[in-house]
C-alpha positions as CSV (number, residue, x, y, z in Angstrom):
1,X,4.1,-4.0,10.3
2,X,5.2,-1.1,7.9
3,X,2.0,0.4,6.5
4,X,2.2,1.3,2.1
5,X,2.6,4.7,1.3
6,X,-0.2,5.8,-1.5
7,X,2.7,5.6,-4.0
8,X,3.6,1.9,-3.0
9,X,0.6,0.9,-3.4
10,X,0.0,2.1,-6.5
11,X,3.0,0.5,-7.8
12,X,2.3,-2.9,-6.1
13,X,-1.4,-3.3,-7.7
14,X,0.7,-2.1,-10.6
15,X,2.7,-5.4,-10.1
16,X,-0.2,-7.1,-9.5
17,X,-2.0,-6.1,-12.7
18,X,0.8,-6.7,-14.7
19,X,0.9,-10.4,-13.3
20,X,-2.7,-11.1,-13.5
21,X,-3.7,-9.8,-16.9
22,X,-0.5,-8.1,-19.0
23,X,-0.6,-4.7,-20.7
24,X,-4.0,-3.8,-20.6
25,X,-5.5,0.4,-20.3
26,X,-6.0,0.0,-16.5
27,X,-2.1,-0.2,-15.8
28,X,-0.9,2.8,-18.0
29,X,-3.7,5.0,-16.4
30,X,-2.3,3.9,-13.4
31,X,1.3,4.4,-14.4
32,X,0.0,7.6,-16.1
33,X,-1.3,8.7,-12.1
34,X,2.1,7.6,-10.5
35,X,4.2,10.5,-13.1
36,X,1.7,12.9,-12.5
37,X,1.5,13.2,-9.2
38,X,4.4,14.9,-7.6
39,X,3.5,13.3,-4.3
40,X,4.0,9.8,-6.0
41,X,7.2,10.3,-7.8
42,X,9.9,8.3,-7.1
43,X,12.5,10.1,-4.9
44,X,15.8,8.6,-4.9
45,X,17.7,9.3,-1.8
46,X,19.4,12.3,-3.0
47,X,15.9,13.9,-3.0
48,X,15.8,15.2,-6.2
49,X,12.6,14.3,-7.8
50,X,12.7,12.1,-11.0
51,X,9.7,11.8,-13.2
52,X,8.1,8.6,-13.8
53,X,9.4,8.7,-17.6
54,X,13.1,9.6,-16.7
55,X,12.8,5.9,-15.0
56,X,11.1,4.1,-17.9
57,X,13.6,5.5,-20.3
58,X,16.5,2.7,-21.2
């Protein structure tokens, strides 16, 4: 069994917030911790880093 990386789960209580109890402060400070944290950026597999934002962004 694969164990979550900090940045997975993050985004799956994320998820799970979102599910539970809609838009509320807890999941943008959380959302606000994943683009901060370079370590919890999402990294596409050409390895260049892309902000949190960037993503959001349609």
């Amino acid at each position: 069994m694969k164990l979550l990386s900090k940045r997975e789960k993050i985004v799956y209580k994320i998820i799970n917030e979102f599910y539970e109890n809609g838009f509320k402060s807890l999941n943008i400070q959380m959302l606000k911790l994943l683009s901060e944290k370079n370590d919890l950026r999402w990294t596409p597999f050409t390895s260049e880093v892309i902000p949190l934002e960037q993503l959001l962004e349609i």
